[in-house]
C-alpha atoms as one frame of an Amber mdcrd trajectory, in Angstrom:
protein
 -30.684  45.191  -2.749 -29.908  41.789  -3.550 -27.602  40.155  -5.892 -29.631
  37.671  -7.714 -27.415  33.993  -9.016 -25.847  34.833 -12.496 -23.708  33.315
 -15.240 -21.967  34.789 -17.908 -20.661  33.169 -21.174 -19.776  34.367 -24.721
 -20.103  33.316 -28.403 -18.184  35.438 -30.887 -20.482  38.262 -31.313 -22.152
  38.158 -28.028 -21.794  38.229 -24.175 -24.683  35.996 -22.759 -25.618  37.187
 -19.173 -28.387  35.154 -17.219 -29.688  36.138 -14.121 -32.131  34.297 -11.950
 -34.828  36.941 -10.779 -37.945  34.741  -9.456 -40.840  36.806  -7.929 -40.170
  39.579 -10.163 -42.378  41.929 -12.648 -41.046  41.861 -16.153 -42.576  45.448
 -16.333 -39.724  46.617 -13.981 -36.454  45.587 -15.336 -34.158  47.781 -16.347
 -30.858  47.662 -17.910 -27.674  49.593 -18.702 -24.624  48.867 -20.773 -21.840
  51.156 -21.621 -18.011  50.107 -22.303 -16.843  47.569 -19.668 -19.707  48.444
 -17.108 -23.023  46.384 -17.136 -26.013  47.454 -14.796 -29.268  44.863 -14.119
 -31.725  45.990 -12.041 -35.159  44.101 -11.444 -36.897  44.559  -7.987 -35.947
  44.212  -5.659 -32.161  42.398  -7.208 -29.352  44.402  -8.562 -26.482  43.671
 -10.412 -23.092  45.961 -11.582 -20.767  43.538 -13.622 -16.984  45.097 -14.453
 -16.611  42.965 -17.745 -13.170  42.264 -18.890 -14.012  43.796 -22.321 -16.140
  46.429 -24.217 -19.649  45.824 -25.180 -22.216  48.298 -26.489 -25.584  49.084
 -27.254 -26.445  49.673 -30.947 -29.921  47.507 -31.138 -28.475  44.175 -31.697
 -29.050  43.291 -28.148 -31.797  41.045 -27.186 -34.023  39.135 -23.549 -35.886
  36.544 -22.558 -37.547  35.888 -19.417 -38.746  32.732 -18.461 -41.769  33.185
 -15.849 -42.121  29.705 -14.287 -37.996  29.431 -13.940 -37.674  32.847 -13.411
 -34.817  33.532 -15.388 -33.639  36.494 -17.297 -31.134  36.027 -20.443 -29.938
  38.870 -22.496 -27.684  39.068 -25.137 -25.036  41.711 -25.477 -23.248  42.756
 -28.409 -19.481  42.896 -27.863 -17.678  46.070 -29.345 -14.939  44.134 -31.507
 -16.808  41.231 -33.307 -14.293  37.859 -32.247 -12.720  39.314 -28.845 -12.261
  36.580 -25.770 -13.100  37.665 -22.306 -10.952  36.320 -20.291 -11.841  35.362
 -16.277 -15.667  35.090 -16.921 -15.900  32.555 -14.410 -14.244  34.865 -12.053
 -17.425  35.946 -10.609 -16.379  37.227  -7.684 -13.602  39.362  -9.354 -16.875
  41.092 -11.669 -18.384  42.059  -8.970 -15.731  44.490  -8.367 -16.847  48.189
  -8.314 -15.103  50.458 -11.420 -11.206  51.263 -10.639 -10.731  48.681  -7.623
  -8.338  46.590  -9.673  -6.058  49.218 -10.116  -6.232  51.153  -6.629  -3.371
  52.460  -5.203  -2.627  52.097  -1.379  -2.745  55.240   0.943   0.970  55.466
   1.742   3.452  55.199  -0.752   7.255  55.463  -0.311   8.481  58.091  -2.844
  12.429  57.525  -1.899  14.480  57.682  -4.795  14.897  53.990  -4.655  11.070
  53.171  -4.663  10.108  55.529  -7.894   7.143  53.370  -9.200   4.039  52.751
  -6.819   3.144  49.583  -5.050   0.247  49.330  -7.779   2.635  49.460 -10.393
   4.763  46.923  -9.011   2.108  44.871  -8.411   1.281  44.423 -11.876   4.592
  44.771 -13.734   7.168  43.003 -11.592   8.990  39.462 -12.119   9.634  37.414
  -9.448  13.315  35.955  -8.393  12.465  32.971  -7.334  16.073  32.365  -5.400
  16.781  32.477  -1.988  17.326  36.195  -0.596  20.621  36.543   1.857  19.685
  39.382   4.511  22.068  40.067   7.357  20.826  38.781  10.715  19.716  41.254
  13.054  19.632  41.178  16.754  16.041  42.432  17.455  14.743  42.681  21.525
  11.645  40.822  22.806   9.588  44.018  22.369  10.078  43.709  18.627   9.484
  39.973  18.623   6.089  40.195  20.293   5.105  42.193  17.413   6.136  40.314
  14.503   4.141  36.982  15.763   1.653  37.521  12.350   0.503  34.842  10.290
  -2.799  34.058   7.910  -3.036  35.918   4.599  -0.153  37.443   4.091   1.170
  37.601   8.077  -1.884  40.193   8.557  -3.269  38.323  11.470  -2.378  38.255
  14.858  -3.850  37.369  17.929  -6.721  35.240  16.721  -6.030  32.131  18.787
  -5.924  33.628  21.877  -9.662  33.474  21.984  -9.850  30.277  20.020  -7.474
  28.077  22.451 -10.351  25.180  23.076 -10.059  24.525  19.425  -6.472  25.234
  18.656  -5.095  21.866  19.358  -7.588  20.296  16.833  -6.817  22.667  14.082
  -3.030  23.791  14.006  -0.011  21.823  15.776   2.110  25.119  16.873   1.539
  25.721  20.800   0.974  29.528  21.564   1.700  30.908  18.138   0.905  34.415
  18.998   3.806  34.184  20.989   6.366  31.947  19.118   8.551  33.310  16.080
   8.540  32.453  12.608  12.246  30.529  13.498  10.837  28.519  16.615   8.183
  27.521  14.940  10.185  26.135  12.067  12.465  24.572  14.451   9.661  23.120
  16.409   7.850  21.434  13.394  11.416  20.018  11.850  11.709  18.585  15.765
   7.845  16.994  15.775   8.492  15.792  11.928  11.848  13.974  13.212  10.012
  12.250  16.201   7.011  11.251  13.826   8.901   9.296  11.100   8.594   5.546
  11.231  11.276   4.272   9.580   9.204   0.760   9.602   6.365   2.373   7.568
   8.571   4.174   5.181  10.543   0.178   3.985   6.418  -1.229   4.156   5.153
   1.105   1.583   8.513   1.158   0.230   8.754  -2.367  -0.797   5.594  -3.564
  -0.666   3.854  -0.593  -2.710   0.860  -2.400  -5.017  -1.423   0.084  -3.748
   0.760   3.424  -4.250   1.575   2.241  -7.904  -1.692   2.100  -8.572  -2.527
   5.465  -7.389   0.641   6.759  -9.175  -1.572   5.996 -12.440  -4.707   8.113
 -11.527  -5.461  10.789 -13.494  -6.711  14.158 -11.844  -9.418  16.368 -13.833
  -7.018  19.204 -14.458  -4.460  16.512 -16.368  -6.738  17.430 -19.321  -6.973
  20.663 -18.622  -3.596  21.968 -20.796  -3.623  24.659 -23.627  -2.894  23.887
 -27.054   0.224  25.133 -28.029  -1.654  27.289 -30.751  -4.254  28.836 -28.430
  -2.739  30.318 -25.503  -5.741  31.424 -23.692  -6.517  29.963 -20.629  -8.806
  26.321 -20.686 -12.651  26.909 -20.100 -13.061  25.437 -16.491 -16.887  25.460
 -15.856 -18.130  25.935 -11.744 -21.497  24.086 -10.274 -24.432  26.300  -8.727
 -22.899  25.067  -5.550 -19.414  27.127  -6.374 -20.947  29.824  -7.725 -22.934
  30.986  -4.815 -19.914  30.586  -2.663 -17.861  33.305  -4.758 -20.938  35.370
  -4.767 -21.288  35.709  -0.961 -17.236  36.478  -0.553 -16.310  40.064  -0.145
 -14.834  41.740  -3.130 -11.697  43.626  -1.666  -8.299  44.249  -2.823  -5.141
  43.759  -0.917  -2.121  45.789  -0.016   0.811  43.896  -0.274   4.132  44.878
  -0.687   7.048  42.534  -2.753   8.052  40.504   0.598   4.585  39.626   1.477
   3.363  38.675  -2.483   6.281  36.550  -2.627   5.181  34.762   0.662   1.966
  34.739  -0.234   2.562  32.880  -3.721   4.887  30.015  -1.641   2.154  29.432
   0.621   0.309  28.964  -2.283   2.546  26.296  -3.684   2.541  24.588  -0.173
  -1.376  24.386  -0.200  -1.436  22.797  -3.245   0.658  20.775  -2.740  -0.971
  19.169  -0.203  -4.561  19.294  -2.042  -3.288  17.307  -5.068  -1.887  14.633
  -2.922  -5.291  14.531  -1.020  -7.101  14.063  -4.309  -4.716  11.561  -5.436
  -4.583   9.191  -2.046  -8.606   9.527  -2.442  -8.649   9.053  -6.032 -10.594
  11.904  -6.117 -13.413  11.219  -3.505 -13.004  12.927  -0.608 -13.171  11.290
   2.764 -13.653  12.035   6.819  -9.738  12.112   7.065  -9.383  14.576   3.461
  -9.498  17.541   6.119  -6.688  16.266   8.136  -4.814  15.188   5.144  -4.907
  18.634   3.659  -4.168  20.649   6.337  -1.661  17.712   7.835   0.495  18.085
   4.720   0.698  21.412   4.799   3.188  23.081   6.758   1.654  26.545   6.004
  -1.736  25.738   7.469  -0.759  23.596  10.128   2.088  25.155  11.485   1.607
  28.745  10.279   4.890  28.590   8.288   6.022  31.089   6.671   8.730  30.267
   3.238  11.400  31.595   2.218  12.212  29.781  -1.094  10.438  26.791  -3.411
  12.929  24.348  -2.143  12.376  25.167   1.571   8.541  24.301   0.398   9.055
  21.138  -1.333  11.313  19.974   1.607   8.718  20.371   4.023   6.071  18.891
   2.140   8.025  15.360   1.194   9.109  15.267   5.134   5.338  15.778   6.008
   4.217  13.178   3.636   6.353  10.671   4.303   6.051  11.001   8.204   2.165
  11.605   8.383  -0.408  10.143   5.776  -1.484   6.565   5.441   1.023   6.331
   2.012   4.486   7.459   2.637   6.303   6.881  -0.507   8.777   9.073  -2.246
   7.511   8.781  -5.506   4.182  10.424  -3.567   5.847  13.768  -3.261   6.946
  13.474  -7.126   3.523  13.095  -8.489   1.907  15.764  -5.877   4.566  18.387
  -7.494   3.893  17.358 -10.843   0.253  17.943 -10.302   0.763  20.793  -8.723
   2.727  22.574 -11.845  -0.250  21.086 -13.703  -2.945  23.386 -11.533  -0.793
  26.179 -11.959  -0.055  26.037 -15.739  -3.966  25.638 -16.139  -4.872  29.025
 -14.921  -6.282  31.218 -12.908  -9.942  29.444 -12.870  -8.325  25.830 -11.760
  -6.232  26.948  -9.050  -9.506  28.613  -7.989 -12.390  25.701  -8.146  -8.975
  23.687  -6.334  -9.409  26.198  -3.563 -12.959  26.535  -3.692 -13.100  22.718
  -2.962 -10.344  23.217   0.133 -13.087  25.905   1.410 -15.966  23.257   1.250
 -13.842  20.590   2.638 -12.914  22.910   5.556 -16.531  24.551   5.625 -18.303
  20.566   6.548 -15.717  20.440   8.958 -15.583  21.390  12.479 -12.802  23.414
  13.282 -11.228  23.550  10.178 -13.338  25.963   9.380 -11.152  28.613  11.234
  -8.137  27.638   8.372 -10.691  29.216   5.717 -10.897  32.608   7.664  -7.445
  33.172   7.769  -6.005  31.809   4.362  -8.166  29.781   2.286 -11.017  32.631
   1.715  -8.460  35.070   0.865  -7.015  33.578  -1.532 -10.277  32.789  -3.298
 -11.073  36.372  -3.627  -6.325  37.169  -4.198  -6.167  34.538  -7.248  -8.939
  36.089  -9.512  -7.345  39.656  -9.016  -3.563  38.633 -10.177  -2.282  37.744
 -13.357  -2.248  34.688 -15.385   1.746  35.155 -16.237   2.571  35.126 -12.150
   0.961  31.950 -12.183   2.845  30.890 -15.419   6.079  32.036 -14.041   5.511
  30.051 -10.640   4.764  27.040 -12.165   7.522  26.969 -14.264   9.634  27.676
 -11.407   8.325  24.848  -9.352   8.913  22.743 -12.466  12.563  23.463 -12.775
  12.855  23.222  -8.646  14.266  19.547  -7.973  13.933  17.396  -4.831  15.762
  14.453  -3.465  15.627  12.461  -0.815  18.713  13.521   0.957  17.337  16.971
   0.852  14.801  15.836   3.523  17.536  15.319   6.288  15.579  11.575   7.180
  18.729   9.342   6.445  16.639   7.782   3.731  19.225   6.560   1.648  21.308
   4.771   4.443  18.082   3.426   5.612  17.111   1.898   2.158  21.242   0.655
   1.751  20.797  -1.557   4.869  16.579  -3.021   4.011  18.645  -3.509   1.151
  21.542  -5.725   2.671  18.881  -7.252   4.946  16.914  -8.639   2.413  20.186
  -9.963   0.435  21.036 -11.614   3.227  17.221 -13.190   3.941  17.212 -14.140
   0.334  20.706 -16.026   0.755  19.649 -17.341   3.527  16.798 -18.770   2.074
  18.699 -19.750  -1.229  20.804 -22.098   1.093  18.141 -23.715   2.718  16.179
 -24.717   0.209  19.737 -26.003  -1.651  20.148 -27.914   1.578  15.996 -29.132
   1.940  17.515 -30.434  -1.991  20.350 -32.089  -0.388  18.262 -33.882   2.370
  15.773 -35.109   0.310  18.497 -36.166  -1.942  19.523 -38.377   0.368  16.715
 -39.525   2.105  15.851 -40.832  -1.376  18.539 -42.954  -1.785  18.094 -44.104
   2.251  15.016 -45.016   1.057  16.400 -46.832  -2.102  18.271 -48.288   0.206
  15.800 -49.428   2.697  13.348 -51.005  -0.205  16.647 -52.900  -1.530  16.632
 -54.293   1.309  13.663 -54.642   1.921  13.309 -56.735  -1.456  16.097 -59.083
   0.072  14.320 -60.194   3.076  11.512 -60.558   1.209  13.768 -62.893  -1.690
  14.624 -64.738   1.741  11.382 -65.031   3.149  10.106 -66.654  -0.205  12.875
 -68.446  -0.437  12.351 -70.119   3.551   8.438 -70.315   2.726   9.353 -72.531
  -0.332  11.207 -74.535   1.143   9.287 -74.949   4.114   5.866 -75.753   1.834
   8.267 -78.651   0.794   8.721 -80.092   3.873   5.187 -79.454   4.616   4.314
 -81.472   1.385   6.783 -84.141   2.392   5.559 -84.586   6.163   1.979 -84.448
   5.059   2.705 -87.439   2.279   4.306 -89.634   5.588   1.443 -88.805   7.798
  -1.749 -89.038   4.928  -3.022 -92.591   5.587  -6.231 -92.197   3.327  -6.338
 -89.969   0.421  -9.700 -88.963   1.404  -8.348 -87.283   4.215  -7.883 -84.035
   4.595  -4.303 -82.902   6.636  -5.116 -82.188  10.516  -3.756 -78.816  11.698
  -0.447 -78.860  13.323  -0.420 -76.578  16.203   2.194 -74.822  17.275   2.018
 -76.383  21.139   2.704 -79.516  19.063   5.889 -78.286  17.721   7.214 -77.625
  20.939   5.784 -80.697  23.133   8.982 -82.125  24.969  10.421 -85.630  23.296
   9.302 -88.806  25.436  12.335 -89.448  28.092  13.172 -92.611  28.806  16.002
 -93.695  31.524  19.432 -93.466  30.491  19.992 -97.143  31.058  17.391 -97.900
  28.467  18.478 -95.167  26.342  22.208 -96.644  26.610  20.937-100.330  26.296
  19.176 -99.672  22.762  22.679 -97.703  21.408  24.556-100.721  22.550  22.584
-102.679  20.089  22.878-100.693  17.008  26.380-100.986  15.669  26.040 -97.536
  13.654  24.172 -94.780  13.538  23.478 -93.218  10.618  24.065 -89.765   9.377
  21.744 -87.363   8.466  22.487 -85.373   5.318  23.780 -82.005   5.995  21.126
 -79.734   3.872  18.426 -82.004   6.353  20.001 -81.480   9.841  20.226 -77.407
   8.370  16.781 -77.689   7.037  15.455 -79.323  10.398  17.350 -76.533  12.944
  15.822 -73.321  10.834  12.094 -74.700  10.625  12.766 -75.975  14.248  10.303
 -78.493  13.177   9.725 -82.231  15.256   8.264 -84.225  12.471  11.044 -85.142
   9.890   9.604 -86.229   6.299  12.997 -87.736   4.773  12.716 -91.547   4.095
  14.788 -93.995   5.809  17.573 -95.790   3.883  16.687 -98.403   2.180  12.650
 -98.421   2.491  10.679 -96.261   0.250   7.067 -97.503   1.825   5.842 -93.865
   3.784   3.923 -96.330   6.271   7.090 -98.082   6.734   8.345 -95.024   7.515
   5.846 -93.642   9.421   6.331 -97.266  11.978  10.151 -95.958  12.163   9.270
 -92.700  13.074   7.010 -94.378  16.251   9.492 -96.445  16.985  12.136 -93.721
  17.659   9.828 -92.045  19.940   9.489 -94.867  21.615  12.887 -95.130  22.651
  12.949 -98.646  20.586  16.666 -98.642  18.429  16.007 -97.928  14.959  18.453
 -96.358  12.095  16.748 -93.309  12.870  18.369 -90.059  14.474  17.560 -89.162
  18.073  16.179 -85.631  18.729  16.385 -83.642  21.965  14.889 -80.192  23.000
  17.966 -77.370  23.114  17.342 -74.218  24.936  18.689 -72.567  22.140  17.228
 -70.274  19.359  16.019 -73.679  17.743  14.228 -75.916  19.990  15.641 -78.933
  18.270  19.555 -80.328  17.915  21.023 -83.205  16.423  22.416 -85.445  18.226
  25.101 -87.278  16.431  26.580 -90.978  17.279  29.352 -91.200  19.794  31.327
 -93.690  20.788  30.220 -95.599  23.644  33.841 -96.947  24.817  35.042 -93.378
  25.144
């Protein structure tokens, strides 16, 4: 036989059941309804549904069958007009054959201690969600080799000791088969110390754009709460593609006592945990690296862990995430818990298409897959059998469970104290340098006021020179000019410089014999003639106002002749030219 694709939904006076039966003759279907048992049969597909409510058969019920899609719909009448099935999307938990969900297991202890049966307790018990103290017990290495379980509730053992080529690339724990719960706990604290970079952690820590932006994304189940008013669970609708996966999983039921149900609901947590930070660093779109992530973050499926408590979960999850993913940030681990009580408070059907979507992330990938044989399938098929309150109970739980980051035993705090200090001190530092780069330029300013004051002074004096030399200039020119028609010659500077006529000394002293005095030049002239350093002197001579007349003098002085002129010499000082004033012959 072969279980055809169905769905299942309601309206208030019906239960709608479609069935897709292609390659079928309408002539043969048959179908039988009585209480919470519905029976589909259409050759060569069969179906046996264990509703969650009563319907029944009194004529109201009604089919269609659509040949070219080849789909069957019928219409059932429910017995109590208004009723809600709950779990209709639990199609794997329908499926069930009559009485499974309340089977007992084969032994029971009957001690006076243990009066109700493991079924009983299954359904009726409350959790205590705080730490159990047991007295430690010396147990030999006989014993220890056969407690090394782990999967779905511990009830594996010895699966990788065919599977060791692909261990390495699946699970971090080295021989777990042979390694205790405690060394393996040990072991991953050890790794988890080694792998935190305190570098990264103060990188994403102050410089954390990217993770406050993902801090604001909003997950599909965010919308996802009941109404205060309406405490049924939200409608969470499955695609084709997750509906044929809980069709081909086995429906079986699962014998576990209190120890292994309380395990089995931490390692729940833990998985979660690491999902919704997965789907939060992805922003919902999974990647390449979304397998690694999930299984990374988990301490459960990477290292086979086994819990104890909430807090020993939470712990290990914030030291995983802020030692392995690409964003290590505290507030990471805040928002993965707070989704995580959001899954949980939705219901049975979100925690479900959550692990449905772990199972297809680990199904594409190669060897992951080996993580959805021993936990992820099981608890596909474990959620839809338990109860909505567990799941209420264990989310509040986690919600009242806090976590801080001295609970992770990384030295986080001192580590943030001194980034802290550091970056006082490089924003000091920095404070006084620029106060200083101030300073400097301060003062380089007023250098530079400085500079152009004096700078405006030589310039005064250099106007000041160039005036007075373009009056000399107009002076010599008016002794020399002969014609007004004219224009001036060019005086080069070789001229300024050619050597005065020399004539013998006894000449020289001959011609001073015969002038009785010499006369003085004015002071502002001789000062005038040694800063131009010029030869050609435009002053008039006493007493004659004629510039020819003048101009004769001038000739006859550098002649040697005796005139009432002043005698120039070449000095080898700065100036070229000195005055040589009238001495006294008898001394």
């Amino acid at each position: 036989m072969i279980t055809p694709a169905f769905d299942l939904n309601q309206s208030p006076e019906y239960l709608i059941l479609s069935a897709r039966v292609p390659y079928t003759r309408t002539s043969e279907f048959d179908l039988f309804i009585d209480g919470t048992d519905v029976k589909f049969y259409a050759k060569p597909y069969f179906l046996r549904l264990t509703l969650p409510g009563r319907v029944v058969e009194d004529g109201r019920e009604k089919a269609t069958f659509d040949i070219e899609k080849g789909l069957f719909t019928v219409h059932i009448p429910k017995e109590v007009a208004g009723e809600h099935f709950e779990g209709l999307q639990l199609l794997t938990n329908l499926l069930a054959p009559r009485g499974s969900r309340s089977a007992k297991p084969l032994l029971e202890d009957i001690t006076p201690d243990c009066s109700e049966s493991a079924g009983n307790d299954e359904e009726e018990e409350d959790f205590n969600w705080e730490v159990e103290q047991e007295v430690y017990i010396e147990r030999s290495e006989e014993e220890l080799s056969g407690l090394q379980k782990y999967g779905f509730g511990n009830k594996r053992s010895g699966v990788f000791v065919r599977l060791q080529e692909e261990l390495s690339d699946v699970i971090d724990v080295k021989n777990p088969d042979n390694t205790t719960i405690a060394e393996r706990r040990q072991a991953r604290m050890d790794v988890e110390a080694l792998a935190f970079s305190p570098d990264h952690y103060l990188a994403d820590l102050f410089e954390d754009d990217e993770i406050r932006r993902l801090l604001k994304f909003r997950s599909w189940w965010t919308k996802l709460f009941p109404s205060p008013a309406n405490e049924e669970e939200p409608v969470i609708l499955f695609d084709d593609e997750e509906k044929e996966q809980l069709r081909k999983f086995n429906n079986q039921s699962y014998l576990l006592n209190k120890t292994s149900r309380y395990q089995v609901c931490l390692s729940l947590v833990d998985i979660l945990l690491a999902y919704c930070y997965e789907v939060r660093s992805t922003e919902g779109e999974h990647n390449v690296e979304s397998p690694w992530t999930i299984r990374k973050l988990s301490g459960t499926l990477c290292w086979l862990e086994t819990y104890s408590s909430l807090q020993e979960v939470l712990v290990s999850f914030g030291r995983r995430v802020l030692c392995y993913p690409l964003y290590r940030h505290f507030d990471m681990v805040s928002a993965a818990v707070s989704d995580t009580v959001a899954v949980l408070q939705a219901g049975r059907a979100c925690v479900l298409k959550c692990l449905l979507d772990i199972h297809k992330v680990f199904r594409l990938n190669d060897p992951a897959y080996i993580l959805n044989d021993l936990y992820i399938t099981d608890y596909c098929i474990w959620i839809q059998k338990i109860k909505s309150k567990k799941l209420s109970a264990l989310s509040a739980a986690l919600q009242n469970v806090s976590i801080q980051k001295k609970d992770l035993d990384l030295e986080l705090e001192e580590l943030e104290k001194a980034a802290m200090l550091v970056a006082e001190e490089e924003s000091r530092a920095s404070e006084s340098a620029s106060e200083s780069s101030d300073l400097s330029s301060d003062g380089s300013t007023s250098e530079d006021d400085d500079d152009d004051e004096e700078e405006e002074e030589g310039e005064e004096e250099k106007d000041c020179e160039a005036g007075e030399q373009a009056r000399v200039e107009s002076g010599r020119r008016g002794g020399e000019e002969t014609f007004e028609d004219s224009p001036p010659k060019p005086q080069h500077t070789s001229a300024v410089y050619a050597p005065v006529p020399q004539e013998p000394a006894v000449t020289l002293l001959s011609a001073e014999s015969n002038v009785d005095t010499l006369p003085r030049a004015e002071e502002g002239a001789r000062l005038l003639i040694q800063d131009l350093g010029e030869l050609n002197i435009s002053k008039e001579l006493p007493g004659s106002s004629d510039p020819e007349e003048t101009l004769s003098e001038e000739n006859t002085t550098r002649s040697g002749g005796s005139s009432n002129t002043t005698l120039l010499e070449l000095s080898p000082c700065r100036h070229p030219l000195l005055i040589i004033q009238k001495q006294d012959l008898n001394s």
